[in-house]
N, C-alpha and C positions, 0 to 999 in steps of 0.2 A: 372468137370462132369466125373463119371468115365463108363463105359461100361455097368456095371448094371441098372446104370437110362439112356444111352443113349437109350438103347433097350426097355426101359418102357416109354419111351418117344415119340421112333419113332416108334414103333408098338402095346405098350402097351401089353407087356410080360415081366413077372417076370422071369428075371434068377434067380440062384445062385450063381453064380459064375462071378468073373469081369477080368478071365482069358480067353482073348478072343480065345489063341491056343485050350485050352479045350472045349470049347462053337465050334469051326471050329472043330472039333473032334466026340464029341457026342453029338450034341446039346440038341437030348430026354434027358439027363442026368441030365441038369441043368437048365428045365422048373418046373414051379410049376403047371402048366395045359396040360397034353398028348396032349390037342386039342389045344394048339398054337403050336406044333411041327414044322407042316408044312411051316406055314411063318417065324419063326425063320429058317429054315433050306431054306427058298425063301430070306433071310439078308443073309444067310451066301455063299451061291450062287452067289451071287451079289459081294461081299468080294473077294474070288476068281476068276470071270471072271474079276472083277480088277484089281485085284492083275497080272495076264495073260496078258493086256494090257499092266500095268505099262513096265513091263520084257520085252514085243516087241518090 
């Protein structure tokens, strides 16, 4: 399963893109709907404060 269907799967948004650096970068860039911005960009939030934990 690559990133593009994990994120249609677990939030049910269409990226473009299954470069997840890019998607953590711009994520408006690579929605096909402006109004899922927001919860893609509440994933990519989550990604990060992980990622912060992991390094602690």
């Amino acid at each position: 399963m690559n990133i593009k269907e994990l994120i249609q799967q677990l939030l049910d948004i269409e990226v473009t893109t299954n470069n997840l650096n890019l998607l953590m970068e711009e994520p408006e860039s690579y929605i096909s709907n402006p109004e899922d911005a927001a919860r893609l960009q509440d994933l990519i939030l989550l990604l990060k404060l992980s990622r912060e934990v992991k390094e602690a």
